[in-house]
C-alpha positions as a Markdown table, in Angstrom:
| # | Residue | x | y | z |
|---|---|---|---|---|
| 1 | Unk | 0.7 | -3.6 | -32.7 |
| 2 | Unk | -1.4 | -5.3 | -29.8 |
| 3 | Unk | 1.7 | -5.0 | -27.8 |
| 4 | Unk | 3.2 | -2.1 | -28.4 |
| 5 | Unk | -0.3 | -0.4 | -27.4 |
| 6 | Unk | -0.3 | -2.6 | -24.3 |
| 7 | Unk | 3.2 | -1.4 | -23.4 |
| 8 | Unk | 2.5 | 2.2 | -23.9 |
| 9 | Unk | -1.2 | 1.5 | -21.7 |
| 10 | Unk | 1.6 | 0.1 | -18.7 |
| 11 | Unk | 3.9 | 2.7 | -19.2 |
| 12 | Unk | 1.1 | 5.6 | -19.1 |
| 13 | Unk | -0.5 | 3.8 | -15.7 |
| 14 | Unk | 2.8 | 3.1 | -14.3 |
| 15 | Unk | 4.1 | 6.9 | -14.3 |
| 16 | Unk | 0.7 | 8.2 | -13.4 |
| 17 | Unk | 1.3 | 6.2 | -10.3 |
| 18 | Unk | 4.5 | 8.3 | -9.5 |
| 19 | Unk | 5.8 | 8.4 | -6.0 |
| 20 | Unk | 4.7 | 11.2 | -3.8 |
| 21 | Unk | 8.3 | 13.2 | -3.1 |
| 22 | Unk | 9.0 | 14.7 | -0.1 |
| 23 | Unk | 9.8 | 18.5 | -0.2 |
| 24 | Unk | 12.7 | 20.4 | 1.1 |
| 25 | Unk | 10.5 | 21.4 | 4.0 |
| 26 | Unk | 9.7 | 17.9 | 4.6 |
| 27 | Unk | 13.3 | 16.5 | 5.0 |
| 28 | Unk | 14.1 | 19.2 | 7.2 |
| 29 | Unk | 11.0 | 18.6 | 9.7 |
| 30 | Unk | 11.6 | 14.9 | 10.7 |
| 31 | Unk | 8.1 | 14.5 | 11.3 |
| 32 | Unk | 6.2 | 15.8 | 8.4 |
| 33 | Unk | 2.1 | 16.4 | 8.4 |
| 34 | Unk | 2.2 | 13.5 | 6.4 |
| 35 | Unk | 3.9 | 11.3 | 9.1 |
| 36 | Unk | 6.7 | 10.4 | 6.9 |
| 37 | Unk | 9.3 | 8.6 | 8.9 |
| 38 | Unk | 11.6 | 10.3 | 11.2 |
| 39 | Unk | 15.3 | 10.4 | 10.7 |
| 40 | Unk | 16.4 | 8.3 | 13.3 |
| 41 | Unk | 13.5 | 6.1 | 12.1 |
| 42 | Unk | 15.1 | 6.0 | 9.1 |
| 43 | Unk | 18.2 | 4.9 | 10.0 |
| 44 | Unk | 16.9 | 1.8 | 11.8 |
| 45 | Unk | 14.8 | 0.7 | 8.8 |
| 46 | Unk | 18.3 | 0.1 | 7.3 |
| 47 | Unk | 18.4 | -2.8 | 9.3 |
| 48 | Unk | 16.8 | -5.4 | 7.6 |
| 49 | Unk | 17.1 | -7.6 | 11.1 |
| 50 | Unk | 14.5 | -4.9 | 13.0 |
| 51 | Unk | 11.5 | -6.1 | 10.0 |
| 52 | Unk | 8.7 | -7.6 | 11.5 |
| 53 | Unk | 6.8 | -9.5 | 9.1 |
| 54 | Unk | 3.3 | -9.5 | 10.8 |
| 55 | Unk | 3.4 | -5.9 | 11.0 |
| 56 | Unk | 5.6 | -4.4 | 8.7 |
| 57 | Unk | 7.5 | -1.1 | 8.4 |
| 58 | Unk | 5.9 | 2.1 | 9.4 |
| 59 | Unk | 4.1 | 4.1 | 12.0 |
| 60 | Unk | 1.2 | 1.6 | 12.7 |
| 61 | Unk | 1.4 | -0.8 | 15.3 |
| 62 | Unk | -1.8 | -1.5 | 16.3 |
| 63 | Unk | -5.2 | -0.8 | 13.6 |
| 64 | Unk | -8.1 | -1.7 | 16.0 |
| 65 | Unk | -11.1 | -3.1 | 13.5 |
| 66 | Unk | -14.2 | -3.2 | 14.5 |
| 67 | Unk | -16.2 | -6.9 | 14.4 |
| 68 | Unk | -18.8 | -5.9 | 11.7 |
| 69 | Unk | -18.1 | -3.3 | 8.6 |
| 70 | Unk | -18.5 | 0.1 | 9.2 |
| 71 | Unk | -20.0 | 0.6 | 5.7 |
| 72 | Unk | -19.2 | 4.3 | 5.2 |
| 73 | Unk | -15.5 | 4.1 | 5.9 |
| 74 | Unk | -15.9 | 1.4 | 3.0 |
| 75 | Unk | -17.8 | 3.5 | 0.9 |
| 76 | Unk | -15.0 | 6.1 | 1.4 |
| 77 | Unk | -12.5 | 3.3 | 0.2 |
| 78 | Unk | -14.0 | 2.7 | -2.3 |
| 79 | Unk | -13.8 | 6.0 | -3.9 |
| 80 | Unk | -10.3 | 6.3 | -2.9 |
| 81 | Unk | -9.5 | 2.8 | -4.4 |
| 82 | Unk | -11.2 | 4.2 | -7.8 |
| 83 | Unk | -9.0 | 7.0 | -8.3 |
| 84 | Unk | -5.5 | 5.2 | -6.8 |
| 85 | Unk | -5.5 | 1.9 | -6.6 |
| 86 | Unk | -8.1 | 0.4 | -9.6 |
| 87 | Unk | -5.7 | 1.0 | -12.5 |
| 88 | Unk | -3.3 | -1.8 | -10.9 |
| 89 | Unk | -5.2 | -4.4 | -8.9 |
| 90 | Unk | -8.4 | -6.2 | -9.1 |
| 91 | Unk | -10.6 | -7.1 | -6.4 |
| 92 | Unk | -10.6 | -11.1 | -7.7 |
| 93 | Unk | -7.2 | -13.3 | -7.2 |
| 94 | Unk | -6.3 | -12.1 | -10.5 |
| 95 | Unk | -3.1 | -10.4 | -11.0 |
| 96 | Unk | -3.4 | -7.0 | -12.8 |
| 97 | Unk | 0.2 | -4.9 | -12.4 |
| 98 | Unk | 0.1 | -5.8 | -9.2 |
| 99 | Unk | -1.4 | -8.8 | -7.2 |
| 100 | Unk | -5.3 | -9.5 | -7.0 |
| 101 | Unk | -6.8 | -8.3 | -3.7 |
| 102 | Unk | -9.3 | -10.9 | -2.8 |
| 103 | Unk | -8.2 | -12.8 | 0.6 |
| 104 | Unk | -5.4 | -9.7 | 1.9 |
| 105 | Unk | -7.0 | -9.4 | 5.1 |
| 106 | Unk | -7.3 | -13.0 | 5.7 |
| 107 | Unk | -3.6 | -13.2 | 4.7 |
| 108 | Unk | -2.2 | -10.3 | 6.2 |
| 109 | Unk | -2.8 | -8.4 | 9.5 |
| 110 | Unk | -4.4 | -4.8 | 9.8 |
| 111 | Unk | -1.4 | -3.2 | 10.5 |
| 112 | Unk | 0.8 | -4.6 | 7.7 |
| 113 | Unk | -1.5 | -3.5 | 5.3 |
| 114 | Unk | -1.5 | 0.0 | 7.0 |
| 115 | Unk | 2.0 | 0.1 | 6.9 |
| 116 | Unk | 2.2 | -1.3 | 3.5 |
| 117 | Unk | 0.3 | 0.8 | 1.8 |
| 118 | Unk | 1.5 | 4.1 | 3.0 |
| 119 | Unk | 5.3 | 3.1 | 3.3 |
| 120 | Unk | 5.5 | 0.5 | 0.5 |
| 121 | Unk | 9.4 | 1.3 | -0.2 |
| 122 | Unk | 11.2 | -0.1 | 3.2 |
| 123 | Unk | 8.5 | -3.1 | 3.1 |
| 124 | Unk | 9.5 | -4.1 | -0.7 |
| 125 | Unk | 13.3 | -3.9 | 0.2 |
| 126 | Unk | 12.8 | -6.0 | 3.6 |
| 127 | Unk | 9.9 | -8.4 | 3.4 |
| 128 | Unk | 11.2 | -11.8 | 1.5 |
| 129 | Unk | 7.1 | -12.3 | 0.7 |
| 130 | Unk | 6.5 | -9.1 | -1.2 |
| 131 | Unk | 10.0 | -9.2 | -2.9 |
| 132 | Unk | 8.9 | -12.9 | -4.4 |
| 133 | Unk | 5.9 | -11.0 | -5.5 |
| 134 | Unk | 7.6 | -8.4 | -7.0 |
| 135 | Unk | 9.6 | -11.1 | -9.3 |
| 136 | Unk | 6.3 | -11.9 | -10.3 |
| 137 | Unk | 4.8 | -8.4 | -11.1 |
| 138 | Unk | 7.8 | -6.8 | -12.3 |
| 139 | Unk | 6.8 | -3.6 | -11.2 |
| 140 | Unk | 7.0 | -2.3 | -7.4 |
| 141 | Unk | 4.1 | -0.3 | -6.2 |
| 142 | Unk | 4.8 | 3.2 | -6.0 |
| 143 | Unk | 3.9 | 5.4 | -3.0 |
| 144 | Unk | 0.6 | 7.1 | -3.7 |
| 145 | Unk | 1.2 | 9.3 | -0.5 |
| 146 | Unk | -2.2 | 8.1 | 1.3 |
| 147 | Unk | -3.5 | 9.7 | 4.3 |
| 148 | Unk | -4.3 | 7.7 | 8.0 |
| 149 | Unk | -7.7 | 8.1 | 6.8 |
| 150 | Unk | -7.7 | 7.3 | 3.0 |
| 151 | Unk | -5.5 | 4.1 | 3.9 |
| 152 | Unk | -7.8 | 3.0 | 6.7 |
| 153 | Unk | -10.9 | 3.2 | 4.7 |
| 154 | Unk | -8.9 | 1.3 | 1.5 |
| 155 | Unk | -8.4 | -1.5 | 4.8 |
| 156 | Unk | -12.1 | -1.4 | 5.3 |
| 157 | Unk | -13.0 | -1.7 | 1.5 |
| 158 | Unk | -10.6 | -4.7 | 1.4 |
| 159 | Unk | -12.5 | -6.1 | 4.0 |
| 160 | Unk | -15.7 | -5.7 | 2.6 |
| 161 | Unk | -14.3 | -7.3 | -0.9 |
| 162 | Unk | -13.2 | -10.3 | 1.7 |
| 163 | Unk | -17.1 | -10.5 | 2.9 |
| 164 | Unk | -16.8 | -8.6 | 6.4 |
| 165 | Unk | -20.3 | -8.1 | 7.2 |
């Protein structure tokens, strides 16, 4: 009973998670409002030989941080982690759904985690890293269709979680 309840609890949180579709408008505009990759773009994501690892897939090539917290940007995080992110990772080492998110930052650079988390598909398919992961969470992390702004504050909150002062 115990695990049928948890399997319906994972089910429920993994298709709340959906992905964030693009509309018909959206394909037709190669660069969206919501800076969803461009069509030619596209086409050289295909090749797995163009990923860089440090950086990642996506639109960000440089994320300038600054050397102590800017606390509100957190704060904003925060909230935003709360509604979209909470459900499927903790802020320990622990493994939730996905991975724990204690020591990212110290792991991974700025922009990767930019780029991961608001173009999470090409980065799964390409990155050898987060595809060993995914063996070991089982489920790939949907694209919750994050803002510049709600992904760079969710960068500062993981900072503060790492102890940025």
């Amino acid at each position: 009973m115990k695990k049928l309840s948890l399997l319906i609890l994972v089910s429920v949180l993994f298709f709340s998670c959906g992905k964030k579709e693009k509309s018909v408008e959206d394909t037709s505009n190669p660069t969206s409002e919501e800076g969803y990759v461009t069509e030619g773009a596209e086409s050289e994501s295909a090749n797995a030989s163009t990923y860089d690892p440090h950086r990642g897939e996506g639109k960000f090539d440089k994320v300038e941080l600054g050397a102590s917290l800017d606390q509100a940007m957190a704060s904003q995080g925060e909230k935003v982690v709360g509604v979209k992110c909470a459900s499927c990772h903790k802020l320990t080492d622990e493994k939730l759904v996905g991975p724990g998110w204690k020591g990212v930052t110290e792991r991974r650079k700025p922009e990767w985690i930019m780029n991961f988390i608001t173009n999470p598909d090409p980065m799964i398919d390409k990155d050898p890293q987060v595809q060993a992961q995914l063996e070991i969470c089982l489920v790939r992390m949907p694209n919750q269709g994050l803002n510049d702004d709600e992904a760079r504050s969710i960068l500062e909150y993981m900072r503060k979680n790492d102890g940025v002062k």
